[in-house]
C-alpha positions, -999 to +999 in steps of 0.1 A: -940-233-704-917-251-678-881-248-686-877-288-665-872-313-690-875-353-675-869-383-693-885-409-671-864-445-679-870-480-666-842-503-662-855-532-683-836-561-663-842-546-628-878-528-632-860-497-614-871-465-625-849-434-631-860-402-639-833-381-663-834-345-657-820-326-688-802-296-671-819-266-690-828-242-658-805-223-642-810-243-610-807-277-625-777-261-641-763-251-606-772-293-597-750-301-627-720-283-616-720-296-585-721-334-593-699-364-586-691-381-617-693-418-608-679-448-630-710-469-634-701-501-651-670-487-671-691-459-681-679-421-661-717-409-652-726-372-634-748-379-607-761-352-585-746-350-549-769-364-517-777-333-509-794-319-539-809-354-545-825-347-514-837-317-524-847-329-549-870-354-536-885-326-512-898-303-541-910-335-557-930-341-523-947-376-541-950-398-513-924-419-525-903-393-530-906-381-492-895-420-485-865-417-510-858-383-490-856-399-457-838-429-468-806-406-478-806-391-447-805-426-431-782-440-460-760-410-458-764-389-425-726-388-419-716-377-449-742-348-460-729-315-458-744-294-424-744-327-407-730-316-370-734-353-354 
């Protein structure tokens, strides 16, 4: 049995989907200690950095998850950590 745990979510008003990961392997864990915690709307939220989002999105390897993948590296390529540009 698989220790990942994912609550997939659908913002009713916007149609955009979310997937919650619940945090119970070590390495999701290590993703957790590592995040920003963003105010969202008055609400303080943890969100995991843009580089393990990244990563993320590469173990997912769903096409649209390649996209989303590329798309932080364009959205964020000067902040992301190893970035020598």
């Amino acid at each position: 049995m698989s220790d990942r745990l994912f609550l997939p979510l659908r913002h009713r008003m916007t149609n955009i989907k979310v997937d919650m990961s619940l945090g119970l392997s070590r390495f999701e864990q290590q993703l957790i200690s590592r995040a920003e915690l963003l105010d969202i709307s008055g609400t303080m939220v943890s969100v995991v950095t843009a580089e393990d989002l990244q990563l993320l999105k590469i173990l997912a390897g769903r096409p649209q998850d390649m996209q989303d993948a590329r798309g932080i590296v364009a959205a964020q390529s000067k902040g992301l950590i190893g970035n020598t540009a």
